[in-house]
VMD Tcl script that draws the C-alpha trace (Angstrom):
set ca {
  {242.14 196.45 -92.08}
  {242.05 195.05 -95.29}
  {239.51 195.59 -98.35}
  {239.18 193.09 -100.80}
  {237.57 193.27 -104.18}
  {233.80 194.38 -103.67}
  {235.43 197.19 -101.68}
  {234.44 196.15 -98.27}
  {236.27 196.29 -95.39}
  {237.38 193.04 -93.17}
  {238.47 193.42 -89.53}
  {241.79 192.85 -89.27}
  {243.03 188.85 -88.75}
  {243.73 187.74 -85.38}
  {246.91 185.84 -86.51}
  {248.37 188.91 -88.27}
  {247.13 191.13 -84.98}
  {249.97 192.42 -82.79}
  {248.16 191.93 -79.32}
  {248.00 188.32 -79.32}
  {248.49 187.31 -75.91}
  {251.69 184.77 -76.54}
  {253.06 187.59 -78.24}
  {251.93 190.15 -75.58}
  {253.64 188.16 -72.91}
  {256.10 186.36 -74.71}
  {255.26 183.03 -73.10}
  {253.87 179.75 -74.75}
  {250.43 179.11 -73.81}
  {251.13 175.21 -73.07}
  {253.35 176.38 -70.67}
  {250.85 178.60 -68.73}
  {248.16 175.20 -69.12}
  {251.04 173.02 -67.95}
  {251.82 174.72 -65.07}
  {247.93 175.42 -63.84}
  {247.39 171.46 -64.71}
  {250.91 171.08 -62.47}
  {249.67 172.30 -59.30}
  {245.81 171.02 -59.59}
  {247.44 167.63 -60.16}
  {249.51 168.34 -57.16}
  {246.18 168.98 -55.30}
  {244.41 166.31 -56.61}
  {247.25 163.96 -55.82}
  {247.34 165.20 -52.26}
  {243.47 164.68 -52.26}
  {243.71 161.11 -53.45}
  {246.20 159.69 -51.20}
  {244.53 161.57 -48.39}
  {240.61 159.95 -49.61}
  {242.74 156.81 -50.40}
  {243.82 156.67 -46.48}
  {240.58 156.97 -45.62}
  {238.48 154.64 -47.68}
  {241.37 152.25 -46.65}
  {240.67 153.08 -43.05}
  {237.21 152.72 -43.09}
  {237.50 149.38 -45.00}
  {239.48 147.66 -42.82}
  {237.12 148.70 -39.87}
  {234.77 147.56 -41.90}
  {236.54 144.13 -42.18}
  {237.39 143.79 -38.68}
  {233.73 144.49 -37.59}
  {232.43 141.96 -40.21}
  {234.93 139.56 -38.72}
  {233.90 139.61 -35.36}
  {230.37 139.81 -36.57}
  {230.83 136.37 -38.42}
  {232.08 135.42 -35.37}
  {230.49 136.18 -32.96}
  {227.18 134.60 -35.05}
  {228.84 131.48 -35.31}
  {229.44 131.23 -31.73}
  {226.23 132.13 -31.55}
  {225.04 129.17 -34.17}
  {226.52 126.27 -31.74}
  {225.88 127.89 -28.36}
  {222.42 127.24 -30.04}
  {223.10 124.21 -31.16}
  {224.24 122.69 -28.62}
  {221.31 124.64 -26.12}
  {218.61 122.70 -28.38}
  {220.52 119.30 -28.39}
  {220.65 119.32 -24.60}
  {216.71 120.89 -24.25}
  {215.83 117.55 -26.29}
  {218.01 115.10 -24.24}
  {216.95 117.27 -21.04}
  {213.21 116.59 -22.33}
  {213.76 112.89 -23.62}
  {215.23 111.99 -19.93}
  {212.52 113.63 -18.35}
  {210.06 111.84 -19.95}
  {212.49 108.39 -19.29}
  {212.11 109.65 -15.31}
  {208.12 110.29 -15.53}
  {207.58 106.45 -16.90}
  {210.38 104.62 -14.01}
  {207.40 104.31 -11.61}
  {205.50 102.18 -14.45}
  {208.48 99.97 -15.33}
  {209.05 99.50 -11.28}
  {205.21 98.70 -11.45}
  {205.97 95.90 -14.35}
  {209.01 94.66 -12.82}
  {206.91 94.15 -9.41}
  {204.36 92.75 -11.33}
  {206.20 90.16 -12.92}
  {207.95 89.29 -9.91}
  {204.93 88.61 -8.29}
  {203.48 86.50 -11.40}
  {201.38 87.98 -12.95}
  {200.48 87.22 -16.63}
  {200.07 89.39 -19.35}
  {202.70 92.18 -18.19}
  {205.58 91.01 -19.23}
  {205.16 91.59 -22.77}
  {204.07 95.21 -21.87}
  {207.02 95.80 -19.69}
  {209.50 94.35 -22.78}
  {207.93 96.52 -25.59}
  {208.02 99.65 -23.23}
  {211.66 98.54 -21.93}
  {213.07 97.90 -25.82}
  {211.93 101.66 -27.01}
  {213.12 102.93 -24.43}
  {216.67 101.62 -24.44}
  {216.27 101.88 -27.91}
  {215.33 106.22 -27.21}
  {218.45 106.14 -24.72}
  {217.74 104.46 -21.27}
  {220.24 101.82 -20.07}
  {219.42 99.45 -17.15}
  {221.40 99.71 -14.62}
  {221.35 95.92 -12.75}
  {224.80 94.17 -13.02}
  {225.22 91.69 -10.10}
  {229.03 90.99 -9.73}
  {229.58 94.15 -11.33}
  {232.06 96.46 -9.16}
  {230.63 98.93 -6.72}
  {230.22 102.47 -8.41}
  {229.04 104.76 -5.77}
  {227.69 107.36 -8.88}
  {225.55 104.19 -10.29}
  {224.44 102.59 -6.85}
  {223.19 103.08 -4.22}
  {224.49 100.69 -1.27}
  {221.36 100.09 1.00}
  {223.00 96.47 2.58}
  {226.39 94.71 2.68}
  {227.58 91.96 3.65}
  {230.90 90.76 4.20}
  {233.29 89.36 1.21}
  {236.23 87.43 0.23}
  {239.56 89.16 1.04}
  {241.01 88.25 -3.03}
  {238.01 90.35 -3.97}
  {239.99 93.54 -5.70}
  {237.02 95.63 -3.99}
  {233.25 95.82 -2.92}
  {230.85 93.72 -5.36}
  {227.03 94.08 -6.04}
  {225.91 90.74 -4.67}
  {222.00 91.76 -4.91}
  {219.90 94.37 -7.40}
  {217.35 95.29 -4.44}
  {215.44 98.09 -7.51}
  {216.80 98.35 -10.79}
  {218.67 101.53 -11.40}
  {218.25 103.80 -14.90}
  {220.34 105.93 -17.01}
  {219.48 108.23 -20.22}
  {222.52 108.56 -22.62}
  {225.00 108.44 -19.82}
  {223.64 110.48 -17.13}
  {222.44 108.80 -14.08}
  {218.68 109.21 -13.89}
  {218.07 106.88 -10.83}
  {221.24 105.00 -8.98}
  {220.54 101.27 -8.10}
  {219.66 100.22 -5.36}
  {221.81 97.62 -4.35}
  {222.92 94.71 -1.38}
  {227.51 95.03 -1.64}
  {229.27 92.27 -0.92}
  {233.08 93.23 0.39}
}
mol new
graphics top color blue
foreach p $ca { graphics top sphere $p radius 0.5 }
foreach p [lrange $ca 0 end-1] q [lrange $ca 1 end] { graphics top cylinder $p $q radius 0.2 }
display resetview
């Protein structure tokens, strides 16, 4: 202890103390924090690659189920699509099918002369070629058993490169390419 000028007593310094612990164990104290940081960066190290794995793990099962996800939506999208496109040419043609009897009713109509329907029977005819429906009525057109129906023949010329449509017996439709009602028609060959 030392006393300094008043005459009071200080404890005793801890720098000129004896029991210091670097001098008590004779080891530097960065070494001692060195080594402890040493093996908890060892740990932590261990834990990070280990966590690292992991997340890594996780996020590419993550990607893969976003993937399939995605695409399995996007199939999804045009099976859609394409079920909604067909419902409205499905319904379009089955409207086209409903109104047949009326344009067989016009087409009798005119053929049997009588005034006022042929205008009728051309409006109703133009919108609905212009909606999709295609006439099917070629004379001297080739025989096509998916577009006509053969209800007569008769017998042809032997150059003919196969059986004709002489005669359009009842005019035979079509919406967009599918065969609504086959022609009925007299071959020739």
């Amino acid at each position: 202890m030392t006393t300094d000028a008043e005459g009071v007593q200080n404890p005793p310094s801890e720098e000129a103390s004896p029991t210091n612990s670097s001098e008590a164990t004779g080891s530097d104290p960065s070494d001692v924090v060195a080594d402890d940081v040493g093996d908890e960066q060892a740990l932590t190290v261990e834990e990070l690659v280990a966590t690292l794995e992991t997340v890594t793990a996780e996020r590419d099962d993550y990607l893969d189920r976003w993937q399939r996800t995605s695409a399995e939506f996007a199939n999804f999208k045009k099976q859609t699509e394409k079920r909604n496109s067909d419902f409205v040419v499905h319904a379009g043609s089955r409207v086209a099918e409903a109104l047949l009897p009326v344009l067989d009713a016009c087409e009798a109509a005119e053929q049997q002369g009588v005034e006022g329907v042929e205008p009728i029977a051309s409006q109703l005819r133009g919108e609905l070629e212009r909606a999709g429906l295609q006439v099917i009525a070629e004379v001297e057109a080739p025989f096509d058993p998916t577009m006509h129906e053969a209800a007569m023949s008769e017998p042809g010329d032997d150059d003919d490169g196969g059986p004709i449509v002489a005669q359009v017996l009842r005019t035979g439709y079509a919406w967009n390419g599918r065969v609504l009602r086959a022609a009925m028609v007299k071959v020739k060959g």
